[in-house]
MMTF fields as JSON, N, C-alpha, C and O atoms, coordinates in Angstrom:
{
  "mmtfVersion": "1.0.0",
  "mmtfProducer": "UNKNOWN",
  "numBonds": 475,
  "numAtoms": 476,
  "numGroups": 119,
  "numChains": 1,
  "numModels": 1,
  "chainsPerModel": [1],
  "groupsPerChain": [119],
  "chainIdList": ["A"],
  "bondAtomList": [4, 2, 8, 6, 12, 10, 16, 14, 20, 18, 24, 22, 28, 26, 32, 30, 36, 34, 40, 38, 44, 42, 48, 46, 52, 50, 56, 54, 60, 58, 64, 62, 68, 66, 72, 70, 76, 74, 80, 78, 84, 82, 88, 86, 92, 90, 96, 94, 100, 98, 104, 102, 108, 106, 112, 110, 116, 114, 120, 118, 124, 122, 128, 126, 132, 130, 136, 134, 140, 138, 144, 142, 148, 146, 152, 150, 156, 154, 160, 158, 164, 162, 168, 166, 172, 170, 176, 174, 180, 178, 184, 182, 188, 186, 192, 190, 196, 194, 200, 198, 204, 202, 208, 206, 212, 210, 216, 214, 220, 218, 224, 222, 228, 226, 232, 230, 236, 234, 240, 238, 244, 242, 248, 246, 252, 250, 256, 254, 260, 258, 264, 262, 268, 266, 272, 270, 276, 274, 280, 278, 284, 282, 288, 286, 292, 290, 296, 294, 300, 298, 304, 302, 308, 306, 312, 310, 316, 314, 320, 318, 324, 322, 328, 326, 332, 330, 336, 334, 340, 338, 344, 342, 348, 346, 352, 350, 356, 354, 360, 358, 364, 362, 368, 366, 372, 370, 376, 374, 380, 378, 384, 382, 388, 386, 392, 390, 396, 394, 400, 398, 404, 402, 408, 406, 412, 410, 416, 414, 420, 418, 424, 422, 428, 426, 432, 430, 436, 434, 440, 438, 444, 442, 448, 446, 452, 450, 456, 454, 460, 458, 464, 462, 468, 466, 472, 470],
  "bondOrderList": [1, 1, 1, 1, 1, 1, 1, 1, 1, 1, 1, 1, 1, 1, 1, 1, 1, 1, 1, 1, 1, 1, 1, 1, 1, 1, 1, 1, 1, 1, 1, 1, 1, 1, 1, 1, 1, 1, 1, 1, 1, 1, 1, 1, 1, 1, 1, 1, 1, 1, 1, 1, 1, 1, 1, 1, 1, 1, 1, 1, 1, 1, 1, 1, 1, 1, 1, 1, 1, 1, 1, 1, 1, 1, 1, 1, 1, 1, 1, 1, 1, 1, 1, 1, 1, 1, 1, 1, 1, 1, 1, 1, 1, 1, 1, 1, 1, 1, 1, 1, 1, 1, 1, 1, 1, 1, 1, 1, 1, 1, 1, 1, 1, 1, 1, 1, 1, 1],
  "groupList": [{"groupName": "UNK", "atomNameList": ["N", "CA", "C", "O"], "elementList": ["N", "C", "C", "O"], "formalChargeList": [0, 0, 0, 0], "bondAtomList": [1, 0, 2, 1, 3, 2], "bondOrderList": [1, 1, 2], "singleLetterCode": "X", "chemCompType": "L-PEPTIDE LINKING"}],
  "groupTypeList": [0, 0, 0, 0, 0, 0, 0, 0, 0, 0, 0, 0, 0, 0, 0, 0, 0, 0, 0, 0, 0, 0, 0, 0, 0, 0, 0, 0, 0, 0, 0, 0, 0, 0, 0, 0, 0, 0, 0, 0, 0, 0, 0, 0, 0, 0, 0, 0, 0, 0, 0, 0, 0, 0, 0, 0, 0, 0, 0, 0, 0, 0, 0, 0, 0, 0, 0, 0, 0, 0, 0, 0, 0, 0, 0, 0, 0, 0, 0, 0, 0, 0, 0, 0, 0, 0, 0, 0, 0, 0, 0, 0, 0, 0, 0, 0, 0, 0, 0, 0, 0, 0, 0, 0, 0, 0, 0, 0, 0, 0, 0, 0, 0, 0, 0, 0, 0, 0, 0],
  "groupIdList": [1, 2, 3, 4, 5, 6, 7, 8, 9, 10, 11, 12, 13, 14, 15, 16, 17, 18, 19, 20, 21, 22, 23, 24, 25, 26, 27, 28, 29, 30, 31, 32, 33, 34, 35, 36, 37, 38, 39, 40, 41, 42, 43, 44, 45, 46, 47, 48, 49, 50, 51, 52, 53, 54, 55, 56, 57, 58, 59, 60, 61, 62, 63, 64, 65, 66, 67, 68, 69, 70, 71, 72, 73, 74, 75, 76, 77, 78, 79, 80, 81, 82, 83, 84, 85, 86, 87, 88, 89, 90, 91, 92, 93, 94, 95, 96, 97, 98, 99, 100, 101, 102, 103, 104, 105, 106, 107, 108, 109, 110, 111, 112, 113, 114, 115, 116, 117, 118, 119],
  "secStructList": [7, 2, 2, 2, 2, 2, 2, 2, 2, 2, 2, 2, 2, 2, 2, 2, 2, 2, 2, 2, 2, 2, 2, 2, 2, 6, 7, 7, 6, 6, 7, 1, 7, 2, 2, 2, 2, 1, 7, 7, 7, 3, 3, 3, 3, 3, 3, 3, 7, 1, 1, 1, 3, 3, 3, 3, 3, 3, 3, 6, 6, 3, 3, 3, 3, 3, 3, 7, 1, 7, 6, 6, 1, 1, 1, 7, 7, 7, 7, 1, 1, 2, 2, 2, 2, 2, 2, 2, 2, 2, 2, 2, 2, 2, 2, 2, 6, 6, 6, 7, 1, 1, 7, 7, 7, 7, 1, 2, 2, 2, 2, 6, 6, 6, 7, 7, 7, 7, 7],
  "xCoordList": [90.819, 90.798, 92.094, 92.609, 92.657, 93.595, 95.484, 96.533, 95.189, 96.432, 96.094, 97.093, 95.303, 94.705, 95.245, 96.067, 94.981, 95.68, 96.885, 97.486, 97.111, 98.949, 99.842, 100.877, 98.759, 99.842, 99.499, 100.293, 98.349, 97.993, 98.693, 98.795, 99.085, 99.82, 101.563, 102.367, 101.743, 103.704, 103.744, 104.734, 101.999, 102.458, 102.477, 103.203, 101.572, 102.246, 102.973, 102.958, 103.486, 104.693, 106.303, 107.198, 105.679, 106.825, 106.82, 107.752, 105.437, 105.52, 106.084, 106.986, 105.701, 106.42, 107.884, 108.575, 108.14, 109.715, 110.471, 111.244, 109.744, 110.172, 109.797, 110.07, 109.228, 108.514, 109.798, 110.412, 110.085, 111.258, 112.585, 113.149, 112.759, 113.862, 114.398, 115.39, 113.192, 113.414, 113.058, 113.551, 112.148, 112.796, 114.001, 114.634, 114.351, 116.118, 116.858, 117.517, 116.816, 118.178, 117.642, 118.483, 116.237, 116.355, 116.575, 116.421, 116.926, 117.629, 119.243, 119.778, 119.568, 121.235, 121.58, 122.714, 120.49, 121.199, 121.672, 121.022, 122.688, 123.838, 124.402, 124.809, 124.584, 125.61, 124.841, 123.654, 125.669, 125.293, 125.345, 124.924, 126.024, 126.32, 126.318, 127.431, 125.407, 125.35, 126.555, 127.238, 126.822, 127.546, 129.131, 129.856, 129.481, 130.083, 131.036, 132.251, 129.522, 130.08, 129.924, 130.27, 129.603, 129.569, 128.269, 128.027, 127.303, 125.89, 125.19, 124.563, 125.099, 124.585, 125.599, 126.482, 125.35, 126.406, 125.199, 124.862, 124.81, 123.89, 124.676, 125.898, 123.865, 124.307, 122.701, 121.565, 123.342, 122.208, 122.456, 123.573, 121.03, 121.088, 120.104, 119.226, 120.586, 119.373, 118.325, 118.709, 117.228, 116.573, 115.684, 114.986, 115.891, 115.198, 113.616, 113.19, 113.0, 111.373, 111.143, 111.819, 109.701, 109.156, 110.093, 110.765, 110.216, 110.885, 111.216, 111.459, 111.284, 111.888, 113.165, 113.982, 113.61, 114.441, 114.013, 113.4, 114.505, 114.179, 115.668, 116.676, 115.042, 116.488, 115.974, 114.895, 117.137, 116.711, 117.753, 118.873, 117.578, 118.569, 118.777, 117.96, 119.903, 119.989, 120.686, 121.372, 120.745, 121.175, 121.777, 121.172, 123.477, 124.201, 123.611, 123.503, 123.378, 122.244, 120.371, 119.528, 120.078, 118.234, 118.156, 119.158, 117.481, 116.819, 115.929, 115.058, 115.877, 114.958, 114.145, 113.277, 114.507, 113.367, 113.914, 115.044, 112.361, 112.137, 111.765, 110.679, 112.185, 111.779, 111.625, 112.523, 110.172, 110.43, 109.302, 108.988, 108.934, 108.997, 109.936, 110.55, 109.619, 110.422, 110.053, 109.256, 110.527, 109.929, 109.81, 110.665, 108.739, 108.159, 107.83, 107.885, 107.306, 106.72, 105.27, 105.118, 104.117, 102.77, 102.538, 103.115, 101.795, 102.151, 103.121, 103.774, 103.211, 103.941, 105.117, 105.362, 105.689, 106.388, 107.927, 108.451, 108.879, 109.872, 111.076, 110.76, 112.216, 112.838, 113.582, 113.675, 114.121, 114.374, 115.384, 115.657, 116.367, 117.56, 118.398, 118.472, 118.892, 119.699, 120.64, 120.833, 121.206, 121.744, 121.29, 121.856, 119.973, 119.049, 118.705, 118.604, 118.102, 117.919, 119.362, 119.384, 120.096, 121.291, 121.774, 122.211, 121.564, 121.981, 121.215, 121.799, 119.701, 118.57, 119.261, 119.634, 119.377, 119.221, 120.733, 120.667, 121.667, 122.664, 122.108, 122.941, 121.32, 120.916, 120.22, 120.153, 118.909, 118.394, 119.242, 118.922, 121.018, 121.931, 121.896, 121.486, 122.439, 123.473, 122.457, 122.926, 121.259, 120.359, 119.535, 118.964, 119.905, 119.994, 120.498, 119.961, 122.515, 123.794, 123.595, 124.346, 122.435, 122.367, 121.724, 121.591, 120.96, 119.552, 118.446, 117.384, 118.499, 117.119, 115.929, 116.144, 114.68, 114.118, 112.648, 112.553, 111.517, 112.19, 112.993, 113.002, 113.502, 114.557, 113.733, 113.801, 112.904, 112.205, 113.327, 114.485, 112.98, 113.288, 112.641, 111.55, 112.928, 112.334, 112.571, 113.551, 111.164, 111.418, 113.055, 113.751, 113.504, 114.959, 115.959, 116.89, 115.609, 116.41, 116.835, 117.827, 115.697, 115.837, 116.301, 116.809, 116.131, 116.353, 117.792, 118.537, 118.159, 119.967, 120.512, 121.478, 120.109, 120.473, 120.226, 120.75, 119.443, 119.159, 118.268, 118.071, 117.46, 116.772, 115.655, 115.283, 115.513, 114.246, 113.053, 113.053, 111.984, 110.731, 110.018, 110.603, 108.646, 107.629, 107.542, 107.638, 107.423, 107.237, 105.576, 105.208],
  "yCoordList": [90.218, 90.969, 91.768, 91.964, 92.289, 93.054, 91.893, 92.411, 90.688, 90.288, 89.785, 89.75, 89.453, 89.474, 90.405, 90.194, 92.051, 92.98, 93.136, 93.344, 92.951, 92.577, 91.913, 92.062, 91.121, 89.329, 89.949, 89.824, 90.574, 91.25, 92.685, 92.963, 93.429, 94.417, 93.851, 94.212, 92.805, 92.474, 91.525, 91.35, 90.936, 90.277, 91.167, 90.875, 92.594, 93.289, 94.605, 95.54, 94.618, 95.148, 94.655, 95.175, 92.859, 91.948, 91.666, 91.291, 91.994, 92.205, 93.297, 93.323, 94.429, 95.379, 95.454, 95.808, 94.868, 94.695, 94.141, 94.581, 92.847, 92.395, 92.43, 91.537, 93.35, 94.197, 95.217, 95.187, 96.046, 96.746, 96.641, 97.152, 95.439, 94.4, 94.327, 94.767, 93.513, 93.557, 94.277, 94.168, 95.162, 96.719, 96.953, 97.015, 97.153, 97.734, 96.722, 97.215, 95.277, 94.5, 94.714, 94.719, 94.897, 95.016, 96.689, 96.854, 97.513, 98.6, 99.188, 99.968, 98.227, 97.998, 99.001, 99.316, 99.354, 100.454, 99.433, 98.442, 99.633, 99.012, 97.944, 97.205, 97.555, 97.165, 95.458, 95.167, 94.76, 93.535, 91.829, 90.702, 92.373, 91.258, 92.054, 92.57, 92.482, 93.08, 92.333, 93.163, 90.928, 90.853, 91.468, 92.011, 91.282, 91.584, 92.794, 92.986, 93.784, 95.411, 95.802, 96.949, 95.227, 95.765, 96.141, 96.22, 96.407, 96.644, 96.348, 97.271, 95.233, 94.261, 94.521, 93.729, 95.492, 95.374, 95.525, 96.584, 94.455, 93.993, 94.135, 93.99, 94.458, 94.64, 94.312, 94.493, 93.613, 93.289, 93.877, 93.899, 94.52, 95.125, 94.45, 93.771, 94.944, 93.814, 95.185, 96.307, 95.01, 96.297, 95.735, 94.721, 96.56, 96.044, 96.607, 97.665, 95.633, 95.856, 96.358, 96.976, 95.694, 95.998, 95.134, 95.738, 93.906, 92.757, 91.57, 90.514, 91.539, 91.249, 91.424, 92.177, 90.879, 91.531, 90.922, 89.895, 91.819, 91.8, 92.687, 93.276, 92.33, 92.825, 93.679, 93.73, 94.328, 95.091, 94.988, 95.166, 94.653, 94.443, 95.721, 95.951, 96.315, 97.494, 97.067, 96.072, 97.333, 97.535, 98.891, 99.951, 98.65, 100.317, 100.942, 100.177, 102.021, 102.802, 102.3, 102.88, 101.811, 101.478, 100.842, 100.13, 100.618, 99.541, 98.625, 99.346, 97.557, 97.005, 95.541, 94.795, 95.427, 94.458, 94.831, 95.106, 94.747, 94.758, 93.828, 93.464, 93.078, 91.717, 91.487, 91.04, 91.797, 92.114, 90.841, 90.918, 89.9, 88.843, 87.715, 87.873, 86.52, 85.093, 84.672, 83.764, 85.211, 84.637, 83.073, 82.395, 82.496, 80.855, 80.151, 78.96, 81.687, 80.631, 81.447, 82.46, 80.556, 81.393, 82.551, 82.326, 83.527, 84.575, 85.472, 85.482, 86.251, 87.199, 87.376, 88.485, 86.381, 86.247, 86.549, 85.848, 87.76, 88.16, 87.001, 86.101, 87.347, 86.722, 86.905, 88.036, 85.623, 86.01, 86.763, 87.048, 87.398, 87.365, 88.374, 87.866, 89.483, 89.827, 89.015, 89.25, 87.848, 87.229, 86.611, 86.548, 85.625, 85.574, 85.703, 84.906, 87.432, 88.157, 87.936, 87.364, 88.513, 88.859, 87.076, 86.948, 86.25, 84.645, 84.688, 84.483, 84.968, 84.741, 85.878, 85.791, 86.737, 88.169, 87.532, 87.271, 87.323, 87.42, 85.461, 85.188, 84.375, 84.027, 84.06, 83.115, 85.364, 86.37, 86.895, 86.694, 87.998, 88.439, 87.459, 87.633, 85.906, 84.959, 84.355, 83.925, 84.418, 84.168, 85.286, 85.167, 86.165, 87.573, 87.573, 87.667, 87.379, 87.743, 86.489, 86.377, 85.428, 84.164, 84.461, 83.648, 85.785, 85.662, 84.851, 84.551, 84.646, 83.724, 84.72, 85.515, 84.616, 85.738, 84.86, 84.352, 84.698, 85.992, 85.193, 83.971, 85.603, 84.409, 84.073, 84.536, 83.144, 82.292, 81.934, 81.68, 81.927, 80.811, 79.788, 79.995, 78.356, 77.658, 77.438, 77.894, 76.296, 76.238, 75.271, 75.558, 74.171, 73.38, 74.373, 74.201, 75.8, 76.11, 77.418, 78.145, 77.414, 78.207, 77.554, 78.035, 75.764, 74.906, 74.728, 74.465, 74.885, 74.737, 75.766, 75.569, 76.861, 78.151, 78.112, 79.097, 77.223, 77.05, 78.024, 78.178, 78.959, 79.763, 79.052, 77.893, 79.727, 78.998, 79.61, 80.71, 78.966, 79.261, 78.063, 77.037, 78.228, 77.558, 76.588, 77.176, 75.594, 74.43, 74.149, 73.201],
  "zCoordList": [118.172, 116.94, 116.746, 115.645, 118.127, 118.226, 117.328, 116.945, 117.33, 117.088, 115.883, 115.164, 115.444, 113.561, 113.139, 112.247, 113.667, 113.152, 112.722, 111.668, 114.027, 114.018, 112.809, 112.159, 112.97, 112.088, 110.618, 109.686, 110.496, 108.991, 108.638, 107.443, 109.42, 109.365, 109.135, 108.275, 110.311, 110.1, 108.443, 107.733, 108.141, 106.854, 105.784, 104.833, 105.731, 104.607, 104.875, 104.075, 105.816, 106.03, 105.029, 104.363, 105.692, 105.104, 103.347, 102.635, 102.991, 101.293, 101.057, 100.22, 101.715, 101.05, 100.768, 99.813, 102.262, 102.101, 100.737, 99.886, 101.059, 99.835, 98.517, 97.716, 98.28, 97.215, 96.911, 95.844, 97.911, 98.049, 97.192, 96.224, 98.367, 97.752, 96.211, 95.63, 95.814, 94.363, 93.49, 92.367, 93.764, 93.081, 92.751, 91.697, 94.588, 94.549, 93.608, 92.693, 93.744, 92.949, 91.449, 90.55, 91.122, 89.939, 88.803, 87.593, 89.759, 89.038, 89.498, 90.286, 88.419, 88.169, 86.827, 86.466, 86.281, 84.996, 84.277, 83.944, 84.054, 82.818, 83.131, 82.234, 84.681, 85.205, 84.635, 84.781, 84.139, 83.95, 84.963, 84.701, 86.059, 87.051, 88.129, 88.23, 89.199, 90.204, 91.347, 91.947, 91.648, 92.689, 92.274, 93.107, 90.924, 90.997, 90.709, 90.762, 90.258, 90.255, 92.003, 92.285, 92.762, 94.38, 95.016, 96.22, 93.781, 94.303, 95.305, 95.824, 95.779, 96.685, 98.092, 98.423, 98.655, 99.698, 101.035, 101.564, 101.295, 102.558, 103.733, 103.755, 104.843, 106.198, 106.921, 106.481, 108.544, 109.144, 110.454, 110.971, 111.17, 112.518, 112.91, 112.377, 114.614, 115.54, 115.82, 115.49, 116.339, 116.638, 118.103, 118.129, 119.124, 120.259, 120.198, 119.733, 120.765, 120.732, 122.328, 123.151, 122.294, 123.61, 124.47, 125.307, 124.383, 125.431, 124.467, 125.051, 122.841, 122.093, 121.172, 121.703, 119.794, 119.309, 117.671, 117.381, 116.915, 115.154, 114.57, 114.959, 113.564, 112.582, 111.414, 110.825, 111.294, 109.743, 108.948, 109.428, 107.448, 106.743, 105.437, 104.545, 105.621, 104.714, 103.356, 103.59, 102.415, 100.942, 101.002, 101.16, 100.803, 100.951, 102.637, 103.596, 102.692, 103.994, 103.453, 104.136, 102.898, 102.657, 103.272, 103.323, 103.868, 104.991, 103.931, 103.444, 103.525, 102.498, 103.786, 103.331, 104.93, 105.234, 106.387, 106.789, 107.013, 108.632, 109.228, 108.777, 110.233, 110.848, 111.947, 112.661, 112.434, 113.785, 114.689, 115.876, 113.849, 114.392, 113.254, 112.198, 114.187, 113.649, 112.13, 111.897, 111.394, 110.029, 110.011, 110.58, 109.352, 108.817, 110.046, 110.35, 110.968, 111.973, 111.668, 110.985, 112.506, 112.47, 113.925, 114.989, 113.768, 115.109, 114.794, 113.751, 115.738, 115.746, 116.931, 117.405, 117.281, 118.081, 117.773, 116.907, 118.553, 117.821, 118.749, 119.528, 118.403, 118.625, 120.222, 120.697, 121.028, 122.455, 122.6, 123.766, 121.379, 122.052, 120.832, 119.713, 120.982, 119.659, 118.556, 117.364, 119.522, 118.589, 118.03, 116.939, 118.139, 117.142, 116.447, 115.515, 116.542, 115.533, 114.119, 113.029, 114.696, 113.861, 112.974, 111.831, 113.728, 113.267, 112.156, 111.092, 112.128, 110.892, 110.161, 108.992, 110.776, 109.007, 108.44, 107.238, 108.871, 108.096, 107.602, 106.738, 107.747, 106.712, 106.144, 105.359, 106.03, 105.111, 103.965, 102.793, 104.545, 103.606, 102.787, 101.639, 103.353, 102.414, 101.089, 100.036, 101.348, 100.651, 99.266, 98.182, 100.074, 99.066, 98.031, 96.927, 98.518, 97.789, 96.782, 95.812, 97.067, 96.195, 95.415, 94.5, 95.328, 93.762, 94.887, 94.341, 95.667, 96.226, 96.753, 97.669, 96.113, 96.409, 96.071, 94.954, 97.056, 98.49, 99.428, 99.278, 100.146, 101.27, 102.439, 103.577, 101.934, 102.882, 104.116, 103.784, 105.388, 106.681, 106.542, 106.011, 106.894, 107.304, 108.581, 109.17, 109.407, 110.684, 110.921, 111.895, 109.945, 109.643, 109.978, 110.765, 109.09, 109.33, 110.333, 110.287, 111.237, 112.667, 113.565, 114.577, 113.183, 114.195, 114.061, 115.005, 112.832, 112.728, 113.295, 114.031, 113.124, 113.818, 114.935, 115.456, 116.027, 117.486, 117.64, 118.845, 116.817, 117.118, 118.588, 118.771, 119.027, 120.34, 119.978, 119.426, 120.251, 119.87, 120.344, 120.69, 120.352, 121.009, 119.735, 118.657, 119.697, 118.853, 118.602, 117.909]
}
């Protein structure tokens, strides 16, 4: 019962985020092309867990998504390794800075990234 919780707590955690998200890109005021008044200035950190690693991706200083397991897999399993972490969020950013919302992972593309994970 205890990891139902879990997986139901990191999944709306992960709406909110991205609930967040597009809040934030969608109040631009005036500005009519966000990439290219500077708005969108994404940054990605690794964040250490218990004996895992996840990322958080900020907008300016906001933290707008927390990822502290493997996104587009099932479970809650975080990632082995900081660079990991950091390989997915920054293609979380690149997917951002694209209008792609929400920025799905796929498992293709954890596997291009070499992410490791239980198959």
């Amino acid at each position: 019962m205890v990891i139902k919780s879990n997986i139901f707590r990191s999944a709306l955690i992960c709406t909110w985020a991205f609930t967040a998200v597009a809040f934030l890109s969608s109040c631009d005021g005036n500005k009519k092309n966000a990439s290219s008044e500077g708005l969108r200035d994404y940054k990605v950190s690794a964040i250490q867990l218990d004996s895992t690693w996840g990322y958080r991706i900020f907008q300016d200083t906001v933290p707008v998504i927390e990822q502290k397991i493997i996104p587009g897999l099932p479970g809650n399993t975080g990632f082995n390794s900081k660079q990991e972490a950091l390989k997915t969020g920054e293609l979380v950013v690149k997917k951002l800075n694209k209008g792609i919302f929400p920025p799905s992972v796929s498992r293709e593309e954890l596997d291009s990234l070499g992410i490791q994970y239980n198959h």
